[in-house]
Structures are given as C-alpha cells and as structure tokens.
N, CA, C and O of each residue as an XYZ file, in Angstrom:
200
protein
N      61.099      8.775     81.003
C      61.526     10.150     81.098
C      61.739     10.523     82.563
O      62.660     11.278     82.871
N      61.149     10.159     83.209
C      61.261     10.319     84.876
C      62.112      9.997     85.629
O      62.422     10.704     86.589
N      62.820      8.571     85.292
C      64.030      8.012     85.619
C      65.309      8.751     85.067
O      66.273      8.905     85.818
N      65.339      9.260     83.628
C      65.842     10.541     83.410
C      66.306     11.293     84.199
O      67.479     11.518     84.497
N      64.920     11.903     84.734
C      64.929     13.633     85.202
C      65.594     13.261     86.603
O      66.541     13.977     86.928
N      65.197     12.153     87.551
C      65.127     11.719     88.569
C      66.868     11.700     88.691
O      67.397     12.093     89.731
N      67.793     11.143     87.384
C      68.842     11.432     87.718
C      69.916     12.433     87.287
O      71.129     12.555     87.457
N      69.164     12.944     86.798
C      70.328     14.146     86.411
C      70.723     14.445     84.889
O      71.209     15.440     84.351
N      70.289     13.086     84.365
C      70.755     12.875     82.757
C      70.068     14.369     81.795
O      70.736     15.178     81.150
N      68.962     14.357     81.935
C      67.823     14.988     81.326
C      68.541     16.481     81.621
O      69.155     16.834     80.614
N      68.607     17.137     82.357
C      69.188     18.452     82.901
C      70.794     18.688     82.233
O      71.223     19.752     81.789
N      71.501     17.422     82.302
C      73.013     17.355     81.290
C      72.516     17.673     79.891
O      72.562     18.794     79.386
N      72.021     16.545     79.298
C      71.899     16.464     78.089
C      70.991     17.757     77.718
O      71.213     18.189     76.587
N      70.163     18.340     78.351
C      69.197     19.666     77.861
C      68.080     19.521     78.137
O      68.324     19.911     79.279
N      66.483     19.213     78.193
C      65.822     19.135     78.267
C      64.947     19.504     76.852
O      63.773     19.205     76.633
N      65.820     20.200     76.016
C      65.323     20.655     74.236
C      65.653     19.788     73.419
O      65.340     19.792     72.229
N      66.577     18.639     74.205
C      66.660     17.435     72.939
C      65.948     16.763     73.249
O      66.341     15.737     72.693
N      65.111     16.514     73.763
C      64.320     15.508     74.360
C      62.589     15.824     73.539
O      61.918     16.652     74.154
N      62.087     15.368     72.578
C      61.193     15.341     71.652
C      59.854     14.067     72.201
O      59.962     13.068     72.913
N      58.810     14.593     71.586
C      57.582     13.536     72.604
C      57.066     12.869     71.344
O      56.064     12.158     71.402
N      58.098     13.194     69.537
C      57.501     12.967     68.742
C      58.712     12.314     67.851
O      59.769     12.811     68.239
N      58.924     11.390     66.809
C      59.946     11.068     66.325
C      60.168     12.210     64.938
O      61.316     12.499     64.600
N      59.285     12.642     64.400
C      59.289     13.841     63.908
C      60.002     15.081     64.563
O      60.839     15.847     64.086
N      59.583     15.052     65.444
C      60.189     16.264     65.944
C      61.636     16.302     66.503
O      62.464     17.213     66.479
N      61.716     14.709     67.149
C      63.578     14.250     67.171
C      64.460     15.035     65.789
O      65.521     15.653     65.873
N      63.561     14.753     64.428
C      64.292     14.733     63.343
C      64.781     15.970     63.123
O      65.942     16.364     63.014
N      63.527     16.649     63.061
C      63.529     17.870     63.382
C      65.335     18.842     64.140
O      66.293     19.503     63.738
N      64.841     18.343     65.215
C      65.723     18.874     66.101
C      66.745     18.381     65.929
O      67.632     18.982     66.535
N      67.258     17.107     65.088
C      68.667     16.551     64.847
C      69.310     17.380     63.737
O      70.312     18.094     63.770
N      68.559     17.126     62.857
C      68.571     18.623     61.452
C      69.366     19.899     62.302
O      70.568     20.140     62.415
N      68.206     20.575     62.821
C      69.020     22.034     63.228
C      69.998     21.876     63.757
O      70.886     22.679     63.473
N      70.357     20.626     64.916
C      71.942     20.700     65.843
C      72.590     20.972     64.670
O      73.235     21.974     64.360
N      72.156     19.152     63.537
C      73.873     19.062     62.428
C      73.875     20.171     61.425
O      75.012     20.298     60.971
N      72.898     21.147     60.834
C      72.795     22.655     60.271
C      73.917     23.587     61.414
O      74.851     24.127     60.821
N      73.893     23.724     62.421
C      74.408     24.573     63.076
C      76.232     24.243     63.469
O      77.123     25.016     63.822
N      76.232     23.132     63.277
C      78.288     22.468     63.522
C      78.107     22.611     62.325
O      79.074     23.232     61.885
N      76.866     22.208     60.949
C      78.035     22.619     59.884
C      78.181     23.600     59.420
O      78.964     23.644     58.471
N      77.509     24.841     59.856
C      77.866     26.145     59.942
C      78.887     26.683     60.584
O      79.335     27.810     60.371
N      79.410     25.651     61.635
C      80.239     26.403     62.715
C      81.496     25.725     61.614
O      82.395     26.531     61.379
N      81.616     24.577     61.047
C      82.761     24.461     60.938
C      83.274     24.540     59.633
O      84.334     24.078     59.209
N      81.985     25.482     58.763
C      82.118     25.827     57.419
C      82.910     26.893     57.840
O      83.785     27.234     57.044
N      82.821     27.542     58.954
C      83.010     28.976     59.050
C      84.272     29.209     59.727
O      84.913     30.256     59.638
N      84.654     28.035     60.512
C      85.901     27.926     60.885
C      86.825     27.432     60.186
O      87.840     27.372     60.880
N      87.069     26.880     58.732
C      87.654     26.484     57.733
C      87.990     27.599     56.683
O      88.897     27.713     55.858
N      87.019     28.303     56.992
C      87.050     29.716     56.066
C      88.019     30.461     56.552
O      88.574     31.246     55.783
N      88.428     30.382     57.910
C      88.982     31.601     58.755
C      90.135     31.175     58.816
O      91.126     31.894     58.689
N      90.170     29.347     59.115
C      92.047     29.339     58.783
C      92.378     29.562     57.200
O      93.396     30.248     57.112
N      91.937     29.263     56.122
C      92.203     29.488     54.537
C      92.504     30.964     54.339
O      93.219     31.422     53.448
N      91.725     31.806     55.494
C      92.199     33.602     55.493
C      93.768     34.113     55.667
O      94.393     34.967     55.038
N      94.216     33.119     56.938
C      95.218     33.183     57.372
C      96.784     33.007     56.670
O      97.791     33.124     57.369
C-alpha cells in the first residue's frame, strides 16, 4: 500500500476503493456496479423518451 501512496496510484484510483478486507472489496464492488447500473438504466430510459 505504501508503494501505492508513495506514487500517486492510490490518490488516482481513490483511496475508497482500496479495502483492508476481501469482504469489504466485495462490498464496495457491488455498490460501484449498483450505481452504472443505475446510471445506465436511467440513461436508456431517457433516450426511449425521446
């Protein structure tokens, strides 16, 4: 993790994806792919409006 932070990666990528537990990776992989497929349920909806 230090070699990480040390270069910059850790600060790109977020510092909230970064989990100290593999549970909690899962966790946090869940909510990202919940949230694009909300974004792109919702953007499919909006061109079908059109």
């Amino acid at each position: 993790m230090r070699v990480m932070e040390k270069s910059g990666f850790l600060e790109k990528a977020g510092a909230e994806n970064f989990c100290g537990h593999i549970d909690d990776a899962l966790k946090r992989a869940a909510e990202i792919t919940e949230k694009e497929e909300t974004y792109r349920t919702g953007v499919k909806d909006q061109c079908r409006r059109r």
